[in-house]
C-alpha positions in Angstrom: 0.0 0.0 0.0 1.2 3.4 -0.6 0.7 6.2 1.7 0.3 10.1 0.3 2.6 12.0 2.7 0.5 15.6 2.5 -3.1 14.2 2.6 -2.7 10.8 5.0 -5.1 8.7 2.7 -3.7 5.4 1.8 -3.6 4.9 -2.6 -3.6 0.9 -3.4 -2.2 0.0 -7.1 -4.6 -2.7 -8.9 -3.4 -5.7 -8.9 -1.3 -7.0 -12.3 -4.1 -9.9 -13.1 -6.5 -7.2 -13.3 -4.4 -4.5 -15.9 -4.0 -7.9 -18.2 -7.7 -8.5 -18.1 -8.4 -4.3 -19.1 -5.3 -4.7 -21.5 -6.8 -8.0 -23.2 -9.9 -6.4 -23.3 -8.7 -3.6 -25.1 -6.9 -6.0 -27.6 -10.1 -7.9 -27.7 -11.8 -4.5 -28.9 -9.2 -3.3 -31.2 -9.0 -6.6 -33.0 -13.3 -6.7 -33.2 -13.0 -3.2 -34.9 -10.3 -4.6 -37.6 -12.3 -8.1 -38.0 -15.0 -4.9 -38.9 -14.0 -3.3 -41.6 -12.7 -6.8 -43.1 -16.0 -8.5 -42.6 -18.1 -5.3 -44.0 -15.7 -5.5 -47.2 -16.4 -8.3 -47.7 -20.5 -8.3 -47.3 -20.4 -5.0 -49.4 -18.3 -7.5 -52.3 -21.1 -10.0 -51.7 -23.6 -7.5 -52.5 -21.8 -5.9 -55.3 -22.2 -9.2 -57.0 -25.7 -9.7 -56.6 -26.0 -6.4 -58.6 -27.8 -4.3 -55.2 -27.9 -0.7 -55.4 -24.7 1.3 -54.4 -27.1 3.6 -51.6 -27.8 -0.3 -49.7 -24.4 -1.5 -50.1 -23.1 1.2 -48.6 -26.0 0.6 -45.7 -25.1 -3.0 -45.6 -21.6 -2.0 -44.7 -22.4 0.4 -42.0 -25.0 -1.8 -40.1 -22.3 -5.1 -40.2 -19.9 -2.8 -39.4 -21.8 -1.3 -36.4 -23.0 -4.9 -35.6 -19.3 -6.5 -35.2 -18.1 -3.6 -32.9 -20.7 -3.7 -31.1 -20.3 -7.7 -30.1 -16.6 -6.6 -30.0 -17.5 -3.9 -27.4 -19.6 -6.7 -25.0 -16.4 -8.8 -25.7 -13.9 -6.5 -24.4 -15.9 -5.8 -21.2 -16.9 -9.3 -20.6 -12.9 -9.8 -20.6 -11.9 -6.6 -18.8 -14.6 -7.3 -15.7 -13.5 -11.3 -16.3 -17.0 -12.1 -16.5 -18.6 -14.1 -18.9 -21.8 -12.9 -18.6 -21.1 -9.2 -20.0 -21.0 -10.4 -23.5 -24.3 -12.9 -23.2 -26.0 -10.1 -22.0 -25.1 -7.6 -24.4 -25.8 -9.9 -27.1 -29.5 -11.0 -25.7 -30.0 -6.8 -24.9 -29.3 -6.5 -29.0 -31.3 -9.3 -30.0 -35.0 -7.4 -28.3 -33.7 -3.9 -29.3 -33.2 -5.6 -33.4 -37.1 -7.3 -32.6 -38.3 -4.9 -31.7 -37.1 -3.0 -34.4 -37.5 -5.6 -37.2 -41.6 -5.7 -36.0 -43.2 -3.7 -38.6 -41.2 -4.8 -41.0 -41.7 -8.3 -40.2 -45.9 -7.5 -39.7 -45.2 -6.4 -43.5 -44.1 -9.2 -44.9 -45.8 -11.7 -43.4 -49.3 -9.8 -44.5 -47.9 -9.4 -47.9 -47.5 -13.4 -48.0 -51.5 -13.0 -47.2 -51.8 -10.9 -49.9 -50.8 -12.7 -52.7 -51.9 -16.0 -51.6 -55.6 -14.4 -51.1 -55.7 -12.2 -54.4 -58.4 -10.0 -53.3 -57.1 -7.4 -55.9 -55.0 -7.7 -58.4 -52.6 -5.3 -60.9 -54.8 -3.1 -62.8 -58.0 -3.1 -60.1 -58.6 -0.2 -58.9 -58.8 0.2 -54.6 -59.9 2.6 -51.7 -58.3 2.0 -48.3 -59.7 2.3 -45.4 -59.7 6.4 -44.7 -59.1 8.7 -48.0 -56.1 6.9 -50.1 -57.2 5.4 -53.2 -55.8 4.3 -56.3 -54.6 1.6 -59.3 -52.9 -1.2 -58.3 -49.8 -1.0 -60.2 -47.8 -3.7 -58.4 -48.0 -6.0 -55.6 -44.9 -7.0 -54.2 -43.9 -8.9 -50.6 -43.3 -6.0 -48.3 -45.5 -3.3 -50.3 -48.1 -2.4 -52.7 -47.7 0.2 -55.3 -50.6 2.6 -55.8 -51.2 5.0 -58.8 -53.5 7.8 -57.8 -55.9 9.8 -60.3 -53.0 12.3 -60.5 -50.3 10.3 -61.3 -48.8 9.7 -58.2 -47.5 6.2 -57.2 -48.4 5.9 -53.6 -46.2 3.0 -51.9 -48.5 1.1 -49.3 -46.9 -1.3 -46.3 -48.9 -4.7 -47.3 -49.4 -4.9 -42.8 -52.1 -1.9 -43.9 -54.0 -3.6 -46.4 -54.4 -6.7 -44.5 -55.7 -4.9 -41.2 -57.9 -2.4 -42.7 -60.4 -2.7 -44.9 -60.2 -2.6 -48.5 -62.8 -1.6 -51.7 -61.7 -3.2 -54.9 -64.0 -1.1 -57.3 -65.0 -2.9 -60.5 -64.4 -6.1 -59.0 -68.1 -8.0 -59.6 -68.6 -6.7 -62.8 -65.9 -8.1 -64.7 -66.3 -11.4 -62.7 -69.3 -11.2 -65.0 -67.9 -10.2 -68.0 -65.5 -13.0 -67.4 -68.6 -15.5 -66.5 -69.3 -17.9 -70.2 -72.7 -17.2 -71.8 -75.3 -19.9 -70.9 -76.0 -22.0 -73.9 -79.1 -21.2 -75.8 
């Protein structure tokens, strides 16, 4: 123990097991944030190939960059505090804050499956939601539903809002008519 001569408090020096644990952990962290930039090269290669746009490449790179630090920042603490739980619990903390954020997104396509297994409407009918939007159906893809209004506007609609709120499909009976055969005479 050392003493401080002017104040009479008493400083104690960590021990050396503990400085390897914060240095390791440091090295742990630096060597997470390398492994980072190597790992988001290569996704944003992997996407390059597959012909994505250059905007979600570039997001694609951020997000597994962010994503590898941040296991690399639970990592470094879980070896700095030489506990192994640090790094579980960051991980399962990530995994509820990414449901949670993946929720709507996930409502989406799961309603859009609904949608074009059910073919209420179809491309070319013309809709009303439920409040004012209305429009042409102009495509109907997994996450969304593209809209054409009477202006000319393409209105992009999350498939989660056309499976919880009703929907008019105008037109719809009377070409089920038209497309009825004539009776024989």
């Amino acid at each position: 123990m050392i003493r401080a001569a002017a104040s009479g408090s008493s400083l104690s020096l960590p021990d050396t097991n503990t400085v390897v644990f914060v240095v390791v952990g440091v090295l742990v962290f630096l060597g997470f944030v390398i492994a980072s930039r190597l790992i988001a090269r290569f996704a944003a290669e992997q996407l390059r190939r597959r012909n994505v746009r250059s905007d979600m490449v570039v997001l694609g790179r951020r997000v597994v960059t962010f994503l590898v630090i941040v296991l690399g920042l639970f990592a470094a603490f879980g070896f700095a505090l030489k506990n192994a739980d640090v790094p579980i619990l960051g991980i399962l903390v990530a995994t509820v804050i990414a449901a949670f954020g993946v929720q709507d997104l996930l409502k989406d396509y799961v309603s859009g499956y609904y949608v074009l297994l059910e073919h209420h409407f179809r491309v070319g009918d013309r809709i009303t939601l439920e409040g004012a939007r209305s429009g042409t159906v102009k495509e109907v893809r997994l996450r969304v539903t593209l809209l054409q209004t009477d202006t000319g506007d393409l209105v992009v609609v999350p498939n989660s809002e056309l499976f919880g709120k009703a929907v008019t499909v105008h037109g719809r009976a009377e070409r089920a008519e038209e497309a009825k055969p004539a009776p024989p005479a």
